[in-house]
N, C-alpha and C positions, 0 to 999 in steps of 0.2 A: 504494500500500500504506500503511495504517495500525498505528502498533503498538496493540495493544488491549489488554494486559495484561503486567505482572509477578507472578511468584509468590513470595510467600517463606514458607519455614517459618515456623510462630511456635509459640510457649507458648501463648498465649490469645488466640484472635482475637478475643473481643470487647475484651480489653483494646489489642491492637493498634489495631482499626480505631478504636475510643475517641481514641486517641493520636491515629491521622491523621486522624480529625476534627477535636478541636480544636486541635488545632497546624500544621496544614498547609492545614484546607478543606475535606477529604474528604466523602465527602457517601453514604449508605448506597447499596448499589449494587442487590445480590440476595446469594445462599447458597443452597449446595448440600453432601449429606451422599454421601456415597460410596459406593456399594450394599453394600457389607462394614460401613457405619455407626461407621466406624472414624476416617475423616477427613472434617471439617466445613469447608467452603471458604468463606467471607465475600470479600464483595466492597464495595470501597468505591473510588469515582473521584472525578475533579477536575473541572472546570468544564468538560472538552474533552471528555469521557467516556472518560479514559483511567484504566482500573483496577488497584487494587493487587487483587492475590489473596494473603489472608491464609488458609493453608493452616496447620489444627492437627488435629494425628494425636494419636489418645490413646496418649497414655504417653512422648509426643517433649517433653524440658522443654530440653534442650541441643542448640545443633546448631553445627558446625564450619563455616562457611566457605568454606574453601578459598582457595585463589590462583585460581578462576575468576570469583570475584563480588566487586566492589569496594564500586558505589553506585549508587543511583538519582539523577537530580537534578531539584529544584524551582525552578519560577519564582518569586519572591516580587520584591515591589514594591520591599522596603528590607531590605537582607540580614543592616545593625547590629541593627532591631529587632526581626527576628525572630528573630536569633539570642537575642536579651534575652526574649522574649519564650517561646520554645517550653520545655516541662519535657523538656529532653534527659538520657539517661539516662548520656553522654559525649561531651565534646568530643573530636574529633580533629582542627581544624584553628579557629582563631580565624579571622574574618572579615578578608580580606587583599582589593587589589586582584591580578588576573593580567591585565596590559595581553595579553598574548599571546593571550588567548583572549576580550578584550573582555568580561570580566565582573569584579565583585566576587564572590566566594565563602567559604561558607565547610560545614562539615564536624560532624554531629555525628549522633549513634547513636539510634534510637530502643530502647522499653524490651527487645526483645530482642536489640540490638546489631547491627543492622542499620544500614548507612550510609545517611545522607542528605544530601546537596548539596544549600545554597542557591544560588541565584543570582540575581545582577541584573546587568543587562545595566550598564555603563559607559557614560556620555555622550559 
């Protein structure tokens, strides 16, 4: 089994999948509009062909959370300079090592506040 997609709400998928393009890699995928023409689906994936689905509903600009969805996480080469490097829209966690789980990571939101995990694997 393969995972083949995440979905998450957004504000504006183009400006979302904009974000994961240049700051993560992404790469345009397809899109699809909802037969009620209501919600517009973009898709943009990573080098492995695994997709983000950036789902925007007209009239949705806020959305809650919950305590069911935390983060996605990304491989990245150097986790100091990408952190330096992405226009994040908040940090929640400064790049730290976690010997326990054999990575460097670190924690920051993209523009509609969605979580995203760096990571790089420890030597």
């Amino acid at each position: 089994m393969d995972a083949l997609h995440v979905c998450l709400n957004v504000s504006d998928a183009d400006e979302l999948a904009q974000w994961y393009k240049d700051n993560l890699g992404f790469e345009d995928s397809w899109e699809f509009t909802s037969e009620d023409g209501e919600t517009r689906n973009v898709y943009v994936a990573d080098d492995n062909g695994f997709e983000l689905q950036l789902s925007d509903t007209e009239g949705n600009e806020e959305f809650d959370a919950g305590t069911a969805w935390d983060h996605f996480a990304v491989h990245v080469e150097d986790v100091d300079a990408a952190f330096e490097e992405i226009d994040d829209h908040g940090v929640v966690e400064e790049p730290s090592d976690q010997p326990a789980a054999g990575a460097r990571t670190a924690f920051l939101k993209d523009p509609d506040g969605h979580v995203v995990e760096l990571i790089e694997p420890l030597e």
